[in-house]
TIBA-634323 format. One record per residue: residue number from 1; residue in three letters; x negated, z, y of N, C-alpha, C in turn. Coordinates in pm, 1 decimal, always signed. Atoms other than C-alpha are relative to their C-alpha. Layout:
! residues N
<atom num="NUM" residuo="ALA" n_px="X" n_pz="Z" n_py="Y" ca_px="X" ca_pz="Z" ca_py="Y" c_px="X" c_pz="Z" c_py="Y"/>
...
! end
This chain:
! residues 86
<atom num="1" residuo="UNK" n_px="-101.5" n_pz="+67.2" n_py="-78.6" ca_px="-11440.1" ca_pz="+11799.9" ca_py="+10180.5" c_px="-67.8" c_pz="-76.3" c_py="+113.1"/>
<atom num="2" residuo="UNK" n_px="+53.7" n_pz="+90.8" n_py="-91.0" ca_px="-11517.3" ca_pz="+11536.2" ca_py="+10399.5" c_px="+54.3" c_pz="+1.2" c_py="+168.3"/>
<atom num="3" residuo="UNK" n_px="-27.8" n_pz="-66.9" n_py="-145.8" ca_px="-11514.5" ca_pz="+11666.0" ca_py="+10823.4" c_px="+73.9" c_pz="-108.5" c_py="+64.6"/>
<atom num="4" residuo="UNK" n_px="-26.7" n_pz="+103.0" n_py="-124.4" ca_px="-11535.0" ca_pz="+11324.3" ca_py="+10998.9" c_px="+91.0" c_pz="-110.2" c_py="-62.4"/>
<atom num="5" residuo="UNK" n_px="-100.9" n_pz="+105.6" n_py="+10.3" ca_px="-11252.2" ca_pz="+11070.6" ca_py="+11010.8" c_px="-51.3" c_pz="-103.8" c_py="-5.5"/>
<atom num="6" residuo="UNK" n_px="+32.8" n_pz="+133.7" n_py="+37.0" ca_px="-11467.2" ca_pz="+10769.7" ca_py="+11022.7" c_px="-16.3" c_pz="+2.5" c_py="-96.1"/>
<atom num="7" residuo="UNK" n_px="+112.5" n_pz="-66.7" n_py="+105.8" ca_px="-11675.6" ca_pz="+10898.1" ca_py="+10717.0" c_px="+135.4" c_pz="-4.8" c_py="-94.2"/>
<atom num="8" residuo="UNK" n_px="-102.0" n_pz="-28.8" n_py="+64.7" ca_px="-11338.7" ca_pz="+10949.4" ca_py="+10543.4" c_px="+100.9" c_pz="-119.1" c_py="-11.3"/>
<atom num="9" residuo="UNK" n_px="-24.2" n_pz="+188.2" n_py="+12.1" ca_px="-11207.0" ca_pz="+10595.2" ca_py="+10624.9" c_px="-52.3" c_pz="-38.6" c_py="-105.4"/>
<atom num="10" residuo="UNK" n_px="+60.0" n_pz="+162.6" n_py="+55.0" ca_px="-11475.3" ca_pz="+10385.4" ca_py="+10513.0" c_px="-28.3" c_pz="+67.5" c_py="-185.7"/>
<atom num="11" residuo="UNK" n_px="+14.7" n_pz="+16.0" n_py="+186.8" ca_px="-11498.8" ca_pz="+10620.2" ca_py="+10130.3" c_px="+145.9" c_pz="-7.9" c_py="-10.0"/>
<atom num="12" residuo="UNK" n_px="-173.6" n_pz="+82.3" n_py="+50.0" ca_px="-11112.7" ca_pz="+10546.8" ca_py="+10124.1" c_px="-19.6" c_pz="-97.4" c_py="+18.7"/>
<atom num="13" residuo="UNK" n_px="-4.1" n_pz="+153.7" n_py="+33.7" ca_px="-11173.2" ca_pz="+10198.8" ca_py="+10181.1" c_px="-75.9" c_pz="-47.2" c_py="-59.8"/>
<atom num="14" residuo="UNK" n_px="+118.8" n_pz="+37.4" n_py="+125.7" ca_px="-11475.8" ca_pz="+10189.4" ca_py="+9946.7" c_px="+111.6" c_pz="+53.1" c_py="-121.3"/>
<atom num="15" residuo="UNK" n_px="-55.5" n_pz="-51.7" n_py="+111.6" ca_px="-11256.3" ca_pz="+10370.5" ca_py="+9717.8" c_px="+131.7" c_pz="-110.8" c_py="-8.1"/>
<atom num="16" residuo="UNK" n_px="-98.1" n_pz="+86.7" n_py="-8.8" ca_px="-10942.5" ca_pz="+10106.5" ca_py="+9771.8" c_px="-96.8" c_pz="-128.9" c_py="-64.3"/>
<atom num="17" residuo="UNK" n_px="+82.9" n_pz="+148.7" n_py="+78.6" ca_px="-11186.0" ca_pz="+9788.5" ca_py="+9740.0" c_px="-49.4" c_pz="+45.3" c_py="-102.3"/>
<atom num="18" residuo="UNK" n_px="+57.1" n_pz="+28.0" n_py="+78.7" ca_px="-11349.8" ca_pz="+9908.9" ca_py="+9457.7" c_px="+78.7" c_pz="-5.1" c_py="-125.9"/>
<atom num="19" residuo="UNK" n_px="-82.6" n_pz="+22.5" n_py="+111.2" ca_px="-11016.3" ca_pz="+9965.4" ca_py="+9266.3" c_px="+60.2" c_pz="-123.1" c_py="+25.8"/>
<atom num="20" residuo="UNK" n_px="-80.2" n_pz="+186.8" n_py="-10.8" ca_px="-10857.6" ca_pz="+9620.1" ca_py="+9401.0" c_px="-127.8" c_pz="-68.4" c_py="-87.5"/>
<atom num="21" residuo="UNK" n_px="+147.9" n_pz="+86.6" n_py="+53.0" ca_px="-11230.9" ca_pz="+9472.6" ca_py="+9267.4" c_px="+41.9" c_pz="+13.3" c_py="-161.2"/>
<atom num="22" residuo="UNK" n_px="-37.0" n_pz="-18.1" n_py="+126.6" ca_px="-11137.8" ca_pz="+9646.6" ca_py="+8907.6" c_px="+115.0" c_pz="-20.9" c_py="-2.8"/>
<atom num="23" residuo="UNK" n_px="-82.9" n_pz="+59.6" n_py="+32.7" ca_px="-10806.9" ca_pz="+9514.2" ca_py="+8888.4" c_px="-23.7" c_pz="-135.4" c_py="+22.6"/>
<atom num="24" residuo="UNK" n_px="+15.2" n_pz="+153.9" n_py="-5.6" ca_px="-10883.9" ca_pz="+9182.4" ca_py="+8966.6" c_px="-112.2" c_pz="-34.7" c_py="-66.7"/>
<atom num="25" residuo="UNK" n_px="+50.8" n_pz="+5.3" n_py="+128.6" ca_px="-11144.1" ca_pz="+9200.4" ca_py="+8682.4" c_px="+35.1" c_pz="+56.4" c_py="-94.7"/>
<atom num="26" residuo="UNK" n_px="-67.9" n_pz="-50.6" n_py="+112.5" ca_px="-10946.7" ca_pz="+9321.0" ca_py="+8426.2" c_px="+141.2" c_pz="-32.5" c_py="-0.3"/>
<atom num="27" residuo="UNK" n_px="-88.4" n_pz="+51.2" n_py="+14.3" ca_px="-10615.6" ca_pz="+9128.0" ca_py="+8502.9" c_px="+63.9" c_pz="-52.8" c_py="-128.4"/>
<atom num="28" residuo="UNK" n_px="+4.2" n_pz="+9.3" n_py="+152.9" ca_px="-10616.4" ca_pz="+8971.2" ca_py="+8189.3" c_px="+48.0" c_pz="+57.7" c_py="-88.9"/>
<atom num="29" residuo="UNK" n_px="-25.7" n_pz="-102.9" n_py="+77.8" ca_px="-10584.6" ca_pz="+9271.3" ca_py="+7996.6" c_px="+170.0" c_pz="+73.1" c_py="+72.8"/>
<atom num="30" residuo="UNK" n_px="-90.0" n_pz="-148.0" n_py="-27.3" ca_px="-10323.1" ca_pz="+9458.7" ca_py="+8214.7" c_px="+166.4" c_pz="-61.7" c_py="-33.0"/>
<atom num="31" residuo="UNK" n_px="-150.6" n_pz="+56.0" n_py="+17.7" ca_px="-9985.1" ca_pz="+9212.1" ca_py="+8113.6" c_px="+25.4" c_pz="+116.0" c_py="-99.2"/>
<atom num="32" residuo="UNK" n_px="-34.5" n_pz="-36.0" n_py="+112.6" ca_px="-9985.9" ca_pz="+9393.6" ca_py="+7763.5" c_px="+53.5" c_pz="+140.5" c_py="-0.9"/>
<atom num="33" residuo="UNK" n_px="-37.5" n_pz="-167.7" n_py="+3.0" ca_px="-10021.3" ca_pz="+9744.7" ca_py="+7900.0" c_px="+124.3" c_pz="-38.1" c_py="+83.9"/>
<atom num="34" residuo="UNK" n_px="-100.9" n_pz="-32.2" n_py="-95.8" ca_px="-9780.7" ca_pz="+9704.8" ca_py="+8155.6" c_px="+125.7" c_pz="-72.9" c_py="-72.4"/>
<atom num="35" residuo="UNK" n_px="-154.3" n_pz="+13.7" n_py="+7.1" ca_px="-9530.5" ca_pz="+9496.4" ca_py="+7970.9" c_px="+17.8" c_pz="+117.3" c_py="-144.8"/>
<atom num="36" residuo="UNK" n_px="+43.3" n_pz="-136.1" n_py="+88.4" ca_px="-9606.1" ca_pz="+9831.7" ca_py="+7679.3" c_px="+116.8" c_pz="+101.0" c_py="+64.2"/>
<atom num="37" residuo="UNK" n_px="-20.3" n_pz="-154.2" n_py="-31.8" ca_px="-9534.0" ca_pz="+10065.1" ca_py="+7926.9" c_px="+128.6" c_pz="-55.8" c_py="+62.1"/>
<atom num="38" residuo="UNK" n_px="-130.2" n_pz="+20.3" n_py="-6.4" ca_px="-9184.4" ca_pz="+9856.1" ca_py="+8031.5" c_px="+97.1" c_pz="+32.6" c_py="-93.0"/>
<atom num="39" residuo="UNK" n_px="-87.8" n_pz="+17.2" n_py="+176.8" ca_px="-9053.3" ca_pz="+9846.9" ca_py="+7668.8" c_px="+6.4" c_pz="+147.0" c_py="-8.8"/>
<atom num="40" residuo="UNK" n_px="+6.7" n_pz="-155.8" n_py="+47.9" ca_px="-9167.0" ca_pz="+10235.3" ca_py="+7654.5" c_px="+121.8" c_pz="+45.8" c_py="+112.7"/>
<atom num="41" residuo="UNK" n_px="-102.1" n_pz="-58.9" n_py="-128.5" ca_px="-8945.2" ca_pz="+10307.0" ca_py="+8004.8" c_px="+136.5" c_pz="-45.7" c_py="-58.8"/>
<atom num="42" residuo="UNK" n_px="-151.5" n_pz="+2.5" n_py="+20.7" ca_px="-8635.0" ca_pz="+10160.5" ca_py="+7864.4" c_px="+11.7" c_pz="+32.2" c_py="-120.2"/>
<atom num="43" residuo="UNK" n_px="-37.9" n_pz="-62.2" n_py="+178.5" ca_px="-8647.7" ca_pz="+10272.6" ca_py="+7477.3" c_px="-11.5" c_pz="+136.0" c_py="+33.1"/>
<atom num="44" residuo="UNK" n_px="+26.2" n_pz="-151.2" n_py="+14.1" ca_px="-8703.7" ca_pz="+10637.1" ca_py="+7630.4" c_px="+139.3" c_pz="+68.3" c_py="-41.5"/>
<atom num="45" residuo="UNK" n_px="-87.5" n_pz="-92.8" n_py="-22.5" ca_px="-8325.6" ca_pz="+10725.1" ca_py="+7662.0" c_px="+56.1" c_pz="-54.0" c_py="-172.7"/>
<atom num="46" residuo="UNK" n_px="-89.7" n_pz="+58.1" n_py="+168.3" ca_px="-8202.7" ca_pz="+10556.2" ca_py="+7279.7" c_px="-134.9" c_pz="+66.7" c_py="-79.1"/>
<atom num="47" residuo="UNK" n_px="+59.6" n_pz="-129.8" n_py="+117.9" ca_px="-8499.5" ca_pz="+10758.0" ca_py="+7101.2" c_px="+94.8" c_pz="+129.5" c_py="+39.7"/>
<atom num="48" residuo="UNK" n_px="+8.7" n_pz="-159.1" n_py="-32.1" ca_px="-8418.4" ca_pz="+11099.6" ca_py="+7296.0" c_px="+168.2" c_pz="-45.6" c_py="-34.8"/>
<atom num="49" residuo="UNK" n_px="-194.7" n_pz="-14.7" n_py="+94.2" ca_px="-7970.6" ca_pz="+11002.6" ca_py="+7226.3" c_px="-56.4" c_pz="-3.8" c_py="-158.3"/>
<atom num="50" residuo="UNK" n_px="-8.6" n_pz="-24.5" n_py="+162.1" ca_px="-8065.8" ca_pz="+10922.9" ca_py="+6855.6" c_px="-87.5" c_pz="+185.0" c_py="-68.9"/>
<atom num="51" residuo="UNK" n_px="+52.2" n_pz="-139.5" n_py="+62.8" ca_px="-8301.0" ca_pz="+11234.2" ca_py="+6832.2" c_px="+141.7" c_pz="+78.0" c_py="+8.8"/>
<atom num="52" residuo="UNK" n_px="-89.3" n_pz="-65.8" n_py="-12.3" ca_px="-8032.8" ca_pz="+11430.8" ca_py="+6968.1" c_px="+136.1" c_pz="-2.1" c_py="-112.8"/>
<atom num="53" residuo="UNK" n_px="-109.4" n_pz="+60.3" n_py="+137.2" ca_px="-7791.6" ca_pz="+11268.8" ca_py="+6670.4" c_px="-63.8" c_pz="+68.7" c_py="-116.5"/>
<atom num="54" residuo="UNK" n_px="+60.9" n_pz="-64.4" n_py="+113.3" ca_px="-8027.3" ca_pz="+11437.8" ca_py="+6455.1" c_px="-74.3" c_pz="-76.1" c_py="-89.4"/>
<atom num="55" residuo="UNK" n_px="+96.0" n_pz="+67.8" n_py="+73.2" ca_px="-8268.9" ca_pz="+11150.6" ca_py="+6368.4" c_px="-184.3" c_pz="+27.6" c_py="-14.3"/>
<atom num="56" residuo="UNK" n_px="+138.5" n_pz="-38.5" n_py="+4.6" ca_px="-8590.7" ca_pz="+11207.5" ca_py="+6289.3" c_px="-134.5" c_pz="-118.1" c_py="+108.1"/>
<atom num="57" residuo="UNK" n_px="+122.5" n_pz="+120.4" n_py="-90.6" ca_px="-8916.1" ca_pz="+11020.9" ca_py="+6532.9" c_px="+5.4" c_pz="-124.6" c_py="-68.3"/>
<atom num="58" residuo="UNK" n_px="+50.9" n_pz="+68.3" n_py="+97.9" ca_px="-8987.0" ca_pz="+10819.4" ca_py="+6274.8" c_px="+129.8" c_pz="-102.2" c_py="+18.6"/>
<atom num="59" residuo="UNK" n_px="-140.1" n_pz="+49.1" n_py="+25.0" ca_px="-8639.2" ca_pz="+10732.6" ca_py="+6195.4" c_px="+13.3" c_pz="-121.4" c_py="+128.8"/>
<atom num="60" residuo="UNK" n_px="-47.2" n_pz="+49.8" n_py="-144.7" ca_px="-8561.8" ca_pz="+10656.4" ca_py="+6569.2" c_px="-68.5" c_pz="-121.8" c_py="+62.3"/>
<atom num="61" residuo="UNK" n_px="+73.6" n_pz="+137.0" n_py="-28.3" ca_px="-8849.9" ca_pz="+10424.9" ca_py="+6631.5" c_px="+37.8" c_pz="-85.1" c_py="-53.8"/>
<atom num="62" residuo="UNK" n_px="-10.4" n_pz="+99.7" n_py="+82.4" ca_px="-8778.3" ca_pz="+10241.4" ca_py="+6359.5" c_px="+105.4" c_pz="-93.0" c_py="+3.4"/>
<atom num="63" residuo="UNK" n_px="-110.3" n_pz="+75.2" n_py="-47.8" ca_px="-8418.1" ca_pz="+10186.2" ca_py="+6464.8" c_px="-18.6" c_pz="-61.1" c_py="+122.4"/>
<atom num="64" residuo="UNK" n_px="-6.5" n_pz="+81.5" n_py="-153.0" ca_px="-8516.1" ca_pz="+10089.4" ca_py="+6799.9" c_px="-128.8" c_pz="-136.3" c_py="-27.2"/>
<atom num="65" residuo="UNK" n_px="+116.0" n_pz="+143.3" n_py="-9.0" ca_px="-8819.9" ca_pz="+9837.9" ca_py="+6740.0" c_px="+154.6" c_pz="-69.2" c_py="-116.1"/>
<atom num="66" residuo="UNK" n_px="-92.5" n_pz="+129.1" n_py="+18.7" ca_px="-8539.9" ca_pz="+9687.9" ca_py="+6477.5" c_px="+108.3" c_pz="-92.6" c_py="+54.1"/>
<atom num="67" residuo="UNK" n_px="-97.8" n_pz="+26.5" n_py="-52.5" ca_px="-8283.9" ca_pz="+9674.9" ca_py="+6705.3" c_px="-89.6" c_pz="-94.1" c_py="+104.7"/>
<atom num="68" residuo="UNK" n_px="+113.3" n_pz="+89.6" n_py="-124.2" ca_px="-8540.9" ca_pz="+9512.3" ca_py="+7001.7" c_px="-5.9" c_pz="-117.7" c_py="-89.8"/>
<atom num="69" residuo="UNK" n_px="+52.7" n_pz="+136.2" n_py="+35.7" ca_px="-8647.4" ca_pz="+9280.4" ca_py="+6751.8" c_px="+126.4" c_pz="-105.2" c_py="-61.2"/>
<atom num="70" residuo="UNK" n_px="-149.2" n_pz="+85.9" n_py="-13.0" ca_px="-8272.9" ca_pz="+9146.4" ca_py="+6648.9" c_px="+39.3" c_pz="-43.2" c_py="+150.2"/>
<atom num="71" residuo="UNK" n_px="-59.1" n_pz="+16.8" n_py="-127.7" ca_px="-8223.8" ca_pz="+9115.9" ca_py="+7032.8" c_px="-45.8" c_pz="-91.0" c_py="+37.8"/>
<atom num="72" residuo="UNK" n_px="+134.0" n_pz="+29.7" n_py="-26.8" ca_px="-8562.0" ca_pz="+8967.0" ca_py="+7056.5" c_px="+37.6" c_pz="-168.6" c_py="-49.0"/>
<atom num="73" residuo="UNK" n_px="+70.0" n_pz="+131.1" n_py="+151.8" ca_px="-8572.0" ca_pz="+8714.3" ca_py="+6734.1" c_px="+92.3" c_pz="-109.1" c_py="+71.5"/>
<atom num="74" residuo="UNK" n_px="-72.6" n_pz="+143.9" n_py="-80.1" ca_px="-8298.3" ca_pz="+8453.1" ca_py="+6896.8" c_px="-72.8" c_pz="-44.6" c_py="+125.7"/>
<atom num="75" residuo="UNK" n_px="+29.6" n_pz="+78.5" n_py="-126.1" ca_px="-8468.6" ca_pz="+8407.6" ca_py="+7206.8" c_px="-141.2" c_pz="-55.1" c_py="-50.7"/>
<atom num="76" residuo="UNK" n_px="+99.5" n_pz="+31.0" n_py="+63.7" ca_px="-8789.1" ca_pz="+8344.4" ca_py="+7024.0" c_px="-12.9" c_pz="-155.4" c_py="-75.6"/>
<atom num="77" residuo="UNK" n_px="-16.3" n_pz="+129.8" n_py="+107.9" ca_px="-8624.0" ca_pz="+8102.8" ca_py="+6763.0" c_px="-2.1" c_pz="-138.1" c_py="+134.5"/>
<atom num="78" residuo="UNK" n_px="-66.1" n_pz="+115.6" n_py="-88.4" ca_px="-8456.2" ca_pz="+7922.0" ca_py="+7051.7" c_px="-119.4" c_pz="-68.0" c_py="+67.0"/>
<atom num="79" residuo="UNK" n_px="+68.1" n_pz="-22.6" n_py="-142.3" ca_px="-8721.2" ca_pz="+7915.6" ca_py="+7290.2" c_px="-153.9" c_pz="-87.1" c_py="-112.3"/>
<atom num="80" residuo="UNK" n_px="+122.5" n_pz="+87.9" n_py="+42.2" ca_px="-9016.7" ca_pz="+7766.4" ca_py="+7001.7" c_px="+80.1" c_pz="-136.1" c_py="-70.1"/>
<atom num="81" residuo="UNK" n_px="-62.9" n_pz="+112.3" n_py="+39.5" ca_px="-8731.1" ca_pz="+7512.4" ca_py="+6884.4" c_px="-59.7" c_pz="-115.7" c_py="+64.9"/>
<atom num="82" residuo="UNK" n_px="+54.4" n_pz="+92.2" n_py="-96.6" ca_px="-8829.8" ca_pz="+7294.6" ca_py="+7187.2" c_px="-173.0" c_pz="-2.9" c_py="-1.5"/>
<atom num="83" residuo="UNK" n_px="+209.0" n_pz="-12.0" n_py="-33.4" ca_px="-9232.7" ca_pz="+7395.7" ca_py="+7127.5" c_px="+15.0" c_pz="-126.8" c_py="-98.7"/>
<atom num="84" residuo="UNK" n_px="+48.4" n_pz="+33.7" n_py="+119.8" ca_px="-9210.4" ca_pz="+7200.6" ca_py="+6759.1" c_px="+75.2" c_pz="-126.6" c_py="+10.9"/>
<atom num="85" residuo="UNK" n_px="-13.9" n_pz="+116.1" n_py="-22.5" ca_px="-9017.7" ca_pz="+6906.1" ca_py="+6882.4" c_px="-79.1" c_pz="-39.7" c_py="+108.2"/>
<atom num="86" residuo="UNK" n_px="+93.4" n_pz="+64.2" n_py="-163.4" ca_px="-9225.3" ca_pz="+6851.7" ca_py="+7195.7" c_px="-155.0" c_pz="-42.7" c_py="-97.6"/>
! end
C-alpha cells in the first residue's frame, strides 16, 4: 500500500494517462465492442422473457437477431438507396 499522498497522486495519474494513452490508440477498434455490448444491454430482457416462455438459448437468440434484423433491414435498404444513386 502506498503511505504518501504525493507518491499516490502521481501513480494514479500515471495510471489515468496511461489508460487515456491506450484508448486513444485503440479507438478504432472500440465502436464494435461498444456498439456489441449496446445490442447485448437491450436484447438482455427479450432472451431472459422468451427463456422464461420456455424457449430454449438457442431458440431465443435466434428469434431476437431475426427480429433485430427485420427492424434493422428497412433502414439499411432505405438508407443505401441514396448510396447507389449518388
Amino acid at each position: 500500500m502506498i503511505k504518501s499522498k504525493r507518491l499516490r497522486f502521481l501513480v494514479g495519474g500515471l495510471f489515468l494517462a496511461a489508460t487515456l494513452f491506450f484508448l486513444y490508440r485503440v479507438r478504432g477498434a472500440l465502436l464494435p465492442f461498444l456498439a456489441g455490448g449496446i445490442l447485448a444491454y437491450f436484447l438482455w430482457p427479450a432472451v431472459k422473457w422468451l427463456e422464461k416462455k420456455g424457449c430454449s438459448r438457442n431458440q431465443t437468440l435466434w428469434i431476437c437477431y431475426l427480429g433485430l434484423g427485420i427492424l434493422v433491414l428497412p433502414f439499411f435498404s432505405w438508407s443505401s438507396h441514396g448510396f447507389y444513386e449518388n
